[in-house]
C-alpha positions as CSV (number, residue, x, y, z in Angstrom):
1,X,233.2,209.9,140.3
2,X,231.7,213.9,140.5
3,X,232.0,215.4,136.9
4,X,231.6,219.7,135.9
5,X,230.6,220.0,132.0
6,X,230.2,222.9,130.0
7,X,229.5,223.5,126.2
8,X,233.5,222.3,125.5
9,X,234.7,220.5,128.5
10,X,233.8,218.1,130.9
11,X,236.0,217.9,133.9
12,X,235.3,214.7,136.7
13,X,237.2,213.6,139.3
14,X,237.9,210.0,141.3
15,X,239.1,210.7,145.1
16,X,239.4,207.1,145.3
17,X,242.9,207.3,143.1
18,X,243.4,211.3,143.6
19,X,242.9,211.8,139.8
20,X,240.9,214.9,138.0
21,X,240.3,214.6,134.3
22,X,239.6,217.2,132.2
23,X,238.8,216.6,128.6
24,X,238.4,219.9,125.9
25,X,236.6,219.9,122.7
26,X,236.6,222.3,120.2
27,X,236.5,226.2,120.4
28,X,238.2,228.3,123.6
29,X,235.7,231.1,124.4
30,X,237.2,233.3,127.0
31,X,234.7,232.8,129.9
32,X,234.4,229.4,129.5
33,X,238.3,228.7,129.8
34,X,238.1,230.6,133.0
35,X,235.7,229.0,134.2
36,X,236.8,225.1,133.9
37,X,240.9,227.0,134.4
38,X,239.5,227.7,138.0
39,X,237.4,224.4,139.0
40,X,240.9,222.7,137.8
41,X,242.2,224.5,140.8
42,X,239.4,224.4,143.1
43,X,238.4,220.8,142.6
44,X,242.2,219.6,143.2
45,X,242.2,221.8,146.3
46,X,238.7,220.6,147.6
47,X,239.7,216.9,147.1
48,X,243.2,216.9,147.8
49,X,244.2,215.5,144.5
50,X,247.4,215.3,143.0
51,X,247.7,213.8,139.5
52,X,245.8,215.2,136.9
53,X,244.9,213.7,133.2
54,X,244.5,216.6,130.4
55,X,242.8,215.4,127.1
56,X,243.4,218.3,124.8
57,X,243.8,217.2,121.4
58,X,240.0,218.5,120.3
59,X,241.1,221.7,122.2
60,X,241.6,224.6,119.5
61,X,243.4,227.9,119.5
62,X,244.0,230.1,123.1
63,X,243.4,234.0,122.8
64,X,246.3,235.4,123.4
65,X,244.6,237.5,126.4
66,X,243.7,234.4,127.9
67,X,247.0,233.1,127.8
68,X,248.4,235.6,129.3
69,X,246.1,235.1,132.2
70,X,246.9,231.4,132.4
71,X,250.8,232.2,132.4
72,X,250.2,234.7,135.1
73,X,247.0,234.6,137.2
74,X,246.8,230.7,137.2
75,X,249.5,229.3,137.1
76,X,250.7,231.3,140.6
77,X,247.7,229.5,141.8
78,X,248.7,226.1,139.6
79,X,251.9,226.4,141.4
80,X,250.6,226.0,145.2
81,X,249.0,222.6,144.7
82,X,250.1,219.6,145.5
83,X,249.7,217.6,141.8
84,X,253.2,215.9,141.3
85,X,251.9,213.9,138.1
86,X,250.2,215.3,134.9
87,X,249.4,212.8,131.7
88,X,248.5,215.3,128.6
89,X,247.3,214.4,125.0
90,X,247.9,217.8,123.5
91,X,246.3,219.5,121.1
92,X,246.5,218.7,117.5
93,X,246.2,222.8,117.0
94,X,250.3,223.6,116.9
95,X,249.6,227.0,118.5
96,X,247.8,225.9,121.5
97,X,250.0,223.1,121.8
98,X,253.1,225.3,122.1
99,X,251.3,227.4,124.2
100,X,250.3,224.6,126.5
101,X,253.8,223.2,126.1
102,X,255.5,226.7,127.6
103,X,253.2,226.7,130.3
104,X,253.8,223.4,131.7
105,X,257.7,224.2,131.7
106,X,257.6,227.2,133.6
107,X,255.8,225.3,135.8
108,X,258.5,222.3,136.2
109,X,261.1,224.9,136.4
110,X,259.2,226.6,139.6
111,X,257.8,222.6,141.3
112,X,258.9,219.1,140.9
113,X,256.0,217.8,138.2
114,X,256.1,214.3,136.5
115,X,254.7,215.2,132.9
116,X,254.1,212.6,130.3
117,X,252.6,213.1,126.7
118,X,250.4,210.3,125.5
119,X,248.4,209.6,122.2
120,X,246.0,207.1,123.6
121,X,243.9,208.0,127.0
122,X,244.0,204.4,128.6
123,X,247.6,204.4,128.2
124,X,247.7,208.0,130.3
125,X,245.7,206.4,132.9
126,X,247.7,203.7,133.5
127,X,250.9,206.1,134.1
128,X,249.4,208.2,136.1
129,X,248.1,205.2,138.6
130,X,251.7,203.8,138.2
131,X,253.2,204.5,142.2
132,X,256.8,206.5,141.6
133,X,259.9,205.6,141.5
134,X,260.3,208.0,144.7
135,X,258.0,206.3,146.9
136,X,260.0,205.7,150.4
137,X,257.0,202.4,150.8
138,X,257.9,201.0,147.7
139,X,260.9,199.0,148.8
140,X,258.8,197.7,151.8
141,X,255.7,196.7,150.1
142,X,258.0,194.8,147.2
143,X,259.8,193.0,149.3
């Protein structure tokens, strides 16, 4: 597992299951949101990963400038990625949990994305390490 860790986040990533975790804590300073916002993306990208695991509920208040930019800059750049499955435990802050709330539904308006909401992290793990419904080898492999 390769981890990324700032003064509020620490982001790390298993190949091995195609999972990147990033857990917040505490204040949103503009740079710093950039900078783990981006590495979301560039990680994901570098590894080919496709589920992702978003523990938030430490994660307090988004500038509204900065929310613009997430809304706009990266989410076009959210949207070209392959992730299909997301496991959040929002924020217990109601504003940034709206906020991340309205992001994540433009999003599954403009890609297919599986998105769960969990109080309990092993319990977001497990559903995201589930295989989908979808899977055309499922049927093969269970019988």
């Amino acid at each position: 597992m390769s981890q990324l860790t700032t003064a509020h986040a620490t982001m790390s990533w298993r190949e091995e299951d195609s999972v990147l975790i990033a857990k917040w804590c505490g204040a949103v300073f503009s740079r710093e949101l950039k900078q783990i916002a981006q590495a979301l993306l560039e990680k994901t990208q570098e590894f080919k990963l496709n589920k992702w695991f978003l523990h938030l509920e430490e994660m307090q208040d988004i500038d509204f400038q900065d929310e613009n930019w997430l809304s706009t800059v990266w989410l076009e750049n959210f949207l070209s990625l392959p992730i299909y499955k997301l496991a959040l435990i929002p924020s217990q802050y109601l504003d940034n949990q709206m906020s991340i709330e309205q992001l994540i539904k433009v999003a599954q308006v403009m890609k297919p994305l599986e998105v769960q909401y969990f109080t309990e992290e092993q319990e977001a793990l497990s559903w995201l390490n589930e295989k989908a419904n979808t899977d055309p080898l499922a049927y093969f492999t269970q019988n």
